[in-house]
N, C-alpha and C positions, 0 to 999 in steps of 0.2 A: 229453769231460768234463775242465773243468778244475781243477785246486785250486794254490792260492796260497798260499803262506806269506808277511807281510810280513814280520815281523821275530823272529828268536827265541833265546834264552839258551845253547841247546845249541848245542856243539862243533861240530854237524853234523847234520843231517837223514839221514842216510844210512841208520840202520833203518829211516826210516819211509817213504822211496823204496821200497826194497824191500819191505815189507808193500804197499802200494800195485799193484806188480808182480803180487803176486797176486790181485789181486781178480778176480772172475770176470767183472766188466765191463770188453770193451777200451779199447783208448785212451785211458787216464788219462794228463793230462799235468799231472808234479808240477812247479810252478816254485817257487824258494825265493829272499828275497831279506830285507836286511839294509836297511829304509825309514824306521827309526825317526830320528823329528828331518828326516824329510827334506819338501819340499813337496808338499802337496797333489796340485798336476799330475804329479811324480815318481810318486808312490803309484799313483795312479790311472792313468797310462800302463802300469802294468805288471796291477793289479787289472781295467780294465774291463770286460773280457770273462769276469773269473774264475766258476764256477757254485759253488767252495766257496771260500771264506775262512779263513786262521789268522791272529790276529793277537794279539799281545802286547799293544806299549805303542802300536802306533801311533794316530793318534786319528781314529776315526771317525766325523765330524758329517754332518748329514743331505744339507750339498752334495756330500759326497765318497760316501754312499751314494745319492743320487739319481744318480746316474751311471751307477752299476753295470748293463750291461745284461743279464747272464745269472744272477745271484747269485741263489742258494733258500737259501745258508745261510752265516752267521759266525759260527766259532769261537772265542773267547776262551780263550786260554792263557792260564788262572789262573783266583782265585775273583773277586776285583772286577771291576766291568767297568763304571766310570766315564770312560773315555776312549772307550766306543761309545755312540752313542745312539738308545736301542732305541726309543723310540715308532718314530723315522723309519724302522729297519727293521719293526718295524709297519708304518707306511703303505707302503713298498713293498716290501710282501708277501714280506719275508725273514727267515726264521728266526733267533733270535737262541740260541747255548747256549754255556754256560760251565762253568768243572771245578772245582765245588766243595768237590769230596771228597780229593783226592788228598794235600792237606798240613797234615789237619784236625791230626793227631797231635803233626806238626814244630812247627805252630805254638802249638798247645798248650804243647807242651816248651817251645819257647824265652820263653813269657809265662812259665812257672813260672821258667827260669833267671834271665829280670830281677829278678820277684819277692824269691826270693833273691839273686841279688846285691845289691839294695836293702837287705833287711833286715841281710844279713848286711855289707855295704859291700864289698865282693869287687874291685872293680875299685878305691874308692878307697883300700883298704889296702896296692897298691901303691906309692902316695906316700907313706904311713907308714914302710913298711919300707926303702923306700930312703934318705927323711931319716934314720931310725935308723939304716942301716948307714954313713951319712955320718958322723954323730955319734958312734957306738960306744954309745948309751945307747938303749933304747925310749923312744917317746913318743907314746902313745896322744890325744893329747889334742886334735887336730883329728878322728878317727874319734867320740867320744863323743857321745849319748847312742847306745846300742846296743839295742835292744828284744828281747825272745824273740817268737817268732812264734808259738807255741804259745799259744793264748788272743785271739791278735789279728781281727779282723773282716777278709774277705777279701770285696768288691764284684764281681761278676763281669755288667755292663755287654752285655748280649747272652747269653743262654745257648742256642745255636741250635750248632751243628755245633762250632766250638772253644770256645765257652765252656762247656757241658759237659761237653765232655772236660778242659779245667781241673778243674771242679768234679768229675768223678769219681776224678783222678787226686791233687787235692788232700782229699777229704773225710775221709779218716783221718788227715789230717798234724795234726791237733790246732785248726785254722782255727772262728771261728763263719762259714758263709758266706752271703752274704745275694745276692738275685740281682735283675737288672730286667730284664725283657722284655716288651714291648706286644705285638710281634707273634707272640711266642708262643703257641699253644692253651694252653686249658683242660687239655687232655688231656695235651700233651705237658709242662707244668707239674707234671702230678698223678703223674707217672712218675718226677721225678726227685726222688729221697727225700734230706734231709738239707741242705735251701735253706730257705730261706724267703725269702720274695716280697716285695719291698718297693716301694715307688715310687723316681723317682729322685732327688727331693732328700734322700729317708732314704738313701739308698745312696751321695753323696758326702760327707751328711752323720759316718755312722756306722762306713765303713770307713776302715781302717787301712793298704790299698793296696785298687787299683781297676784293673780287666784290664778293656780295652774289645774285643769280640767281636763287636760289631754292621756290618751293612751300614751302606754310607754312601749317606744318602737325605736330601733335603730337610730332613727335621726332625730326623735324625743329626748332620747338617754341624756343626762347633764345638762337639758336644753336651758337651765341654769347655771352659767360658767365663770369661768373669773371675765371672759368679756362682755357676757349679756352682764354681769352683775356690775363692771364698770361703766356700762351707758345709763345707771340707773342714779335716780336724784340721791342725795345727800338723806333726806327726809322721807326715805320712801321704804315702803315695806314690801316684803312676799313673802305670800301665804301657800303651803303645798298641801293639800288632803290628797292629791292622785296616786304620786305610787315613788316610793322611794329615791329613783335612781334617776327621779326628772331632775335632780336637785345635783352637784357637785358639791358633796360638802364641807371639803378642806377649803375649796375655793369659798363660800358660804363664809366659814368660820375666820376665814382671812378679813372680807369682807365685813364682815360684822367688829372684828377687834379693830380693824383700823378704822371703822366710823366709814365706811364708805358709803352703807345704808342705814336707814334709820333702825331696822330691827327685821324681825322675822319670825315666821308660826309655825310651826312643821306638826304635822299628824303622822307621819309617813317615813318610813325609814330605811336606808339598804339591807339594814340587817337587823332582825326584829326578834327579839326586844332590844334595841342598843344595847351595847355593851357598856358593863362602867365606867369607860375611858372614853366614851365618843364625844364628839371633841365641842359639841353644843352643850351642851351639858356646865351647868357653871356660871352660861353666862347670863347678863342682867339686861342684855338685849333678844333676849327669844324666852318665845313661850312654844311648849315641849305637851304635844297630848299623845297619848299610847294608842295610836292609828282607829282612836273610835269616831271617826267620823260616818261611820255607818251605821251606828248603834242607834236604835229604837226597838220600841216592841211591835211597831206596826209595822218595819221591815222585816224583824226577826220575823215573823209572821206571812208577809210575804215572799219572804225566799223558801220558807218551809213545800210552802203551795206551790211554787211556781219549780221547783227541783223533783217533787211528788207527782205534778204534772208530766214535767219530762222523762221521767222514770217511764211513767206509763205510757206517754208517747212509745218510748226504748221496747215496752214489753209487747206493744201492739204493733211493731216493726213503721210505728210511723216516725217522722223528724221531729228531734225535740226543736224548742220553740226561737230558739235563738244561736245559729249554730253558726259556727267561726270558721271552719274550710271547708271545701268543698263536698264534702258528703252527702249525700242524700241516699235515704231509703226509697224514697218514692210512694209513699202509700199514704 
């Protein structure tokens, strides 16, 4: 049996070698390697005979899984998982699962931290305070207008695993919160108390900041546009931790120079690490984090376990735990 690791963010594999060590199936042979950015025939000289798969960033299109001659399963380290593409592990007949639980919390937190930092301008009150200590005199006067957030309409764009933990962790802070979700049930709608349900042009229309939480699918892609971004107030912000390519960002940056919205927070980007030209970059209306919105040590720590599980699920021909088309082992 063998499992592969292409490419991964820890210091080392080295716990999960040894979890591996115990398995009650012999000759597991763990190989682990660092392929991201690298070619196709690199990747794949080292994957082809692989029977389990871990893979981060590296990208997996359907010539590089048609290839694969012994694979029943890839693992996605993390929750997106737009750089594999699952129909083709569909058609051959390889499990597709991914860890969508493990940093619902973190990333919750960190959309709340942008939040406030926007309302409260947190990052650009360092420019304040510095010209002031330059000068000897305060001078508020590029931080102004300042809103209270208490009363403000708060859009929460996906409420499925981290956008409800927004909204639960936010619904006492004094917020109206208004929510959109298609692919949400009925059911799971009728459970979370203190939303109300709106479409989505009332929801860029009417909030006062906008958390997006949604997967990125077909009719996700840019579901921030230069028209959702003109039904939006003057004084209003959005904040993306979900995944790149929810966002339009030429449209974004138009918006932003011309004052159409009040500002913006992005974690998330099409092409990561942006490049030195990308086109936010610069400006004194956005605040810019390098996509750690999932960072902890208590997640690191959870996706460790929860991918070691699935592993072992892979070697015991059972289904790993969270699995995205239709495969099943059956056992």
């Amino acid at each position: 049996m063998k499992v592969v690791v292409t490419d991964y963010i820890e210091e080392n594999l080295d716990w999960e070698a040894e979890q591996l060590k115990k398995t009650s199936v012999g000759g597991v042979n763990f190989e682990v390697y660092q392929l991201k950015f690298r070619p196709e025939e690199e990747v794949l000289a080292k994957i082809s005979d692989a029977d389990i798969i871990v893979v981060n960033m590296v990208k997996f299109t359907e010539s590089l899984i048609s290839k694969l001659k012994n694979c029943k399963l890839i693992i996605r380290h993390g929750i997106g998982y737009d750089n594999v593409d699952v129909k083709a592990c569909t058609k051959y007949g390889i499990q597709f699962a991914y860890q969508p639980d493990y940093c619902k919390e973190d990333v919750a937190e960190h959309a709340i931290a942008l939040i406030f930092a926007c309302a409260r301008k947190v990052v650009w009150s360092r420019k304040t305070l510095d010209e002031s200590s330059r000068t000897g005199q305060w001078d508020f006067s590029n931080l102004f207008p300042i809103y209270r957030m208490h009363g403000k309409t708060l859009g929460i764009l996906g409420v499925g695993r981290i956008g409800s933990r927004v909204h639960r962790k936010l619904e006492h802070f004094g917020f109206r919160i208004i929510g959109c979700d298609p692919y949400l049930s009925e059911k799971r709608k009728a459970a979370i108390k203190n939303i109300e349900w709106v479409d989505k042009e009332t929801l860029f229309k009417e909030s006062d900041f906008i958390t997006i939480h949604t997967l990125l699918k077909d009719d996700t892609k840019h579901i921030v546009n230069a028209d959702t971004l003109s039904l939006m107030k003057l004084t209003a912000y959005i904040v993306n931790t979900s995944r790149g390519p929810m966002v339009d960002t030429p449209a974004l940056a138009k918006a932003l120079q011309d004052k159409k919205i009040a500002g913006a927070a992005i974690d998330v980007f099409d092409v990561e690490p942006p490049k030195p030209d990308f086109e936010l970059f610069g400006m004194d209306n956005v605040i810019l984090t390098p996509h750690i919105g999932w960072a902890s040590e208590e997640a690191g720590l959870e996706i460790r376990k929860s991918i070691v599980d699935d592993i072992l699920a892979g070697i015991e021909g059972k289904d790993a735990r969270c699995v995205v088309n239709e495969i099943r082992r059956g056992k």
